[in-house]
C-alpha positions in Angstrom: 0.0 0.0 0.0 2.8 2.6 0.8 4.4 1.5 -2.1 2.2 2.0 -4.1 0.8 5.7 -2.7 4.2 6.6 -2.9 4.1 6.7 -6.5 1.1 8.8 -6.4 2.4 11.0 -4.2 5.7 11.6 -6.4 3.4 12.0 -9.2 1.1 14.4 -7.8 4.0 16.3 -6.1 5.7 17.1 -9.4 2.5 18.2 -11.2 0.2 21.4 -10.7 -2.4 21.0 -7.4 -5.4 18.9 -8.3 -8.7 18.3 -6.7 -8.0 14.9 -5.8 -7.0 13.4 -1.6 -3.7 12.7 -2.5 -2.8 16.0 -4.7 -4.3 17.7 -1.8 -1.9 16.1 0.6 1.0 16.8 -0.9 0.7 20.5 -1.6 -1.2 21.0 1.7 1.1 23.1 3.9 -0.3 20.9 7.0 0.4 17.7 5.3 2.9 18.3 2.4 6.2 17.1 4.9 4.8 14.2 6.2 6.9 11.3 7.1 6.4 7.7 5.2 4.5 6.3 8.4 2.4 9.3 9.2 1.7 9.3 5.0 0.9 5.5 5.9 -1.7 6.0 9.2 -3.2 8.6 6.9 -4.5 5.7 4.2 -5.0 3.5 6.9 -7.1 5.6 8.6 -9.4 6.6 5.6 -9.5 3.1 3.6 -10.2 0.9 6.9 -12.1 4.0 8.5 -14.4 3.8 5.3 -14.5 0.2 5.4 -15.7 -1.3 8.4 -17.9 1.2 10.0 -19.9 1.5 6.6 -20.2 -2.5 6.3 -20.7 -3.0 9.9 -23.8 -0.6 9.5 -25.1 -2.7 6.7 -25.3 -5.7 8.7 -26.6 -3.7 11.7 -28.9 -1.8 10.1 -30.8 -5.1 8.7 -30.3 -6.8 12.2 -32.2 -4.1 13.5 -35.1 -4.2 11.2 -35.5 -7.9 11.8 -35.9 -7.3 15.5 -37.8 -4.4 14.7 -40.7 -5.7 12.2 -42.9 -2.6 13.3 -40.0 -0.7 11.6 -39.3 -2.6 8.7 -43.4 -2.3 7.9 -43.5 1.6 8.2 -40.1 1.8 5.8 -41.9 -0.7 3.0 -44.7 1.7 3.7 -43.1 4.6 3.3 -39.9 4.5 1.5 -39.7 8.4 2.0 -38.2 7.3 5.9 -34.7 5.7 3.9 -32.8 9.1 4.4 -33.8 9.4 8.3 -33.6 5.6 8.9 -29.7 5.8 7.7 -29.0 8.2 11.1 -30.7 6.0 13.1 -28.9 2.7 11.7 -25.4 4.5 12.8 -26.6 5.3 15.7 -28.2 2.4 16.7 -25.2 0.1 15.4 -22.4 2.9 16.9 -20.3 1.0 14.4 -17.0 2.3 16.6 -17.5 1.7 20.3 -15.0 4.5 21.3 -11.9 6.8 20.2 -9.1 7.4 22.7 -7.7 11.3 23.2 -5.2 12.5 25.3 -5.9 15.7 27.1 -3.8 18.7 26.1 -4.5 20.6 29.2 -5.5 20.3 32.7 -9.2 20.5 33.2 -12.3 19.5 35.1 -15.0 17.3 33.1 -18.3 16.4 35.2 -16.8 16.8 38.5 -13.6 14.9 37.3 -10.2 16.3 36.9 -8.3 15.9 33.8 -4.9 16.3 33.8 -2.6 17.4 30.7 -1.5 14.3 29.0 -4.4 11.8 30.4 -5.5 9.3 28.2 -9.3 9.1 27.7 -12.1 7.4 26.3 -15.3 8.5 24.5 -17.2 5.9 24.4 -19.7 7.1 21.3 -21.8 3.7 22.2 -22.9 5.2 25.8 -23.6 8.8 24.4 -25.9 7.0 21.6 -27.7 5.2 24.3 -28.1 8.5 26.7 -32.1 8.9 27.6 -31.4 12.1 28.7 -30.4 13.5 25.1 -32.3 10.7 23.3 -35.5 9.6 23.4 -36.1 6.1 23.7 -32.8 5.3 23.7 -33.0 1.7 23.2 -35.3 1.3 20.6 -34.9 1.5 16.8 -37.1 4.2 15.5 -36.4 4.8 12.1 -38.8 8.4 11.7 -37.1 10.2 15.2 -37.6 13.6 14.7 -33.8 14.7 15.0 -32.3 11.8 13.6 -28.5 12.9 13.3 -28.4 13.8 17.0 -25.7 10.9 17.6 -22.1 10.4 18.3 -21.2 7.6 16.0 -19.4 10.5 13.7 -17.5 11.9 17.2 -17.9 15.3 17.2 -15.7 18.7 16.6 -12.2 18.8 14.8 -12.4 15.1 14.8 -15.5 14.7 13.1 -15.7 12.1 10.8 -14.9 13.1 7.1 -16.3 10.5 5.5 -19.6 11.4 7.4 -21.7 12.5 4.4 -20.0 9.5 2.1 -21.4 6.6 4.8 -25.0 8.1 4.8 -25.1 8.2 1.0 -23.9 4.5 0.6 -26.1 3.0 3.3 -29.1 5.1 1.3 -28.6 3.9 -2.1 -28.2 0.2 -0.2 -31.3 0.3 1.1 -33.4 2.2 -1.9 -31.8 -1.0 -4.2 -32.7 -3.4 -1.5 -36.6 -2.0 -1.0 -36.6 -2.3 -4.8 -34.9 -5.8 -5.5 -36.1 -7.9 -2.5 -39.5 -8.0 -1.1 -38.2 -9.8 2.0 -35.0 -10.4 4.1 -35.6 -12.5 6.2 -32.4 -12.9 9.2 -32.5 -16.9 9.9 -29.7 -17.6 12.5 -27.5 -15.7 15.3 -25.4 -13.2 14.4 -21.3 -13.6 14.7 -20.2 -10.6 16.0 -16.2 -9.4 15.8 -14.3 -9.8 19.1 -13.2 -6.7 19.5 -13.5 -3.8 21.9 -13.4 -1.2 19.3 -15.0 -2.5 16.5 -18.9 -3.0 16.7 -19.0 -5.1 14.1 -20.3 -8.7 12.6 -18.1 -11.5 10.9 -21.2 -13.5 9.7 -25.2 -13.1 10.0 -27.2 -15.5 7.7 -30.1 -14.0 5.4 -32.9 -15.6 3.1 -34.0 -13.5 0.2 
C-alpha cells in the first residue's frame, strides 16, 4: 500500500495542485512534509475508517429491522423514511465503540479532573444510548424527529470526514434493496467481531 501511494504521491507532487485526496496532501502546507508512516496511518485511517464502520452498519442496520418488524413495515410503507432511517442505523449500530484522546491541558469534566497528558475514552456507544439526550434510547425508530443527533461520527475537529460518504452509501443500499427484494428474512445468530473497538459482525445469515 505505501508503495504504491508513494508513487502517487511523487506523481502528484511534481504536477500542478489537483482536486483529488492525495494532490491535496502533498501540496497541503499541514500535510505536504509528512513522514512515510504518518503518509501511511493517513491511508489506513481513511480506507479501513471507510471500510468497516460503513459495512458493519449494513449488517446492523438489517439486524435491527428484523428485531424491529414494526419498523421494517412503516419503511416498506413509506420508502420516504430511507434518508432518516440511515442516522438512526449509525446510531443504533455505533459501528465504533469509542476513540481514545489525550488531554492537552488540565481541566475539570463532570466533576472529574483531567490532567494534561491523560489518556481518555469517549465511548460514542454510551452517548448514543443516553435517555437524557435521546429519546427512547433503546429502541430503533427509524422516523425520530432529529435523527442525526448521535455520536457515532464523534464530534468537533475530529468529526468524521467521510460522514456525508457513509449516509449516502447506506441510502442507495437500502433504496436497491426495498426495490430488488420484497423480503430479508435474518435466519440464524449473528457472529459478531471480538473486538473492543469494533462494533461489528463476521457473519449473519439472510434468506432473500
Amino acid at each position: 500500500m505505501l508503495e504504491y501511494f508513494t508513487r502517487l504521491w511523487n506523481e502528484r507532487v511534481n504536477q500542478a495542485p489537483r482536486s483529488d485526496l492525495i494532490s491535496m496532501l502533498a501540496h497541503g502546507p499541514a500535510t505536504r512534509n509528512m513522514g512515510p508512516l504518518e503518509y501511511m496511518g493517513n491511508l489506513v485511517l481513511l480506507i479501513v475508517g471507510g471500510n468497516d464502520t460503513t459495512r458493519n452498519s449494513m449488517t446492523g442496520g438489517l439486524l435491527a429491522l428484523n428485531d424491529f418488524p414494526e419498523e421494517m413495515a412503516k419503511l416498506r410503507a413509506n420508502p420516504a423514511l430511507i434518508e432518516g432511517m440511515v442516522s438512526e442505523i449509525i446510531r443504533w449500530q455505533t459501528p465504533l465503540a469509542y476513540m481514545r484522546r489525550t488531554a492537552m491541558a488540565d481541566t475539570e469534566l463532570g466533576g472529574k479532573q483531567i490532567k494534561k497528558g491523560d489518556k481518555l475514552a469517549m465511548w460514542y456507544l454510551s452517548g448514543n444510548r443516553d435517555a437524557s439526550a435521546i429519546r427512547d434510547p433503546d429502541r430503533f425508530i427509524i422516523d425520530r424527529e432529529r435523527p442525526r443527533q448521535h455520536l457515532s461520527f464523534g464530534f468537533g475537529i475530529h468529526r468524521c470526514v467521510g460522514n456525508r460518504l457513509a449516509e449516502l452509501q447506506l441510502k442507495i443500499l437500502w433504496e436497491e434493496i426495498l426495490k430488488r427484494f420484497e423480503r430479508i428474512e435474518v435466519v440464524g445468530e449473528p457472529t459478531r467481531v471480538r473486538s473492543a473497538f469494533v462494533r461489528g459482525f463476521s457473519k449473519l445469515p439472510v434468506r432473500l
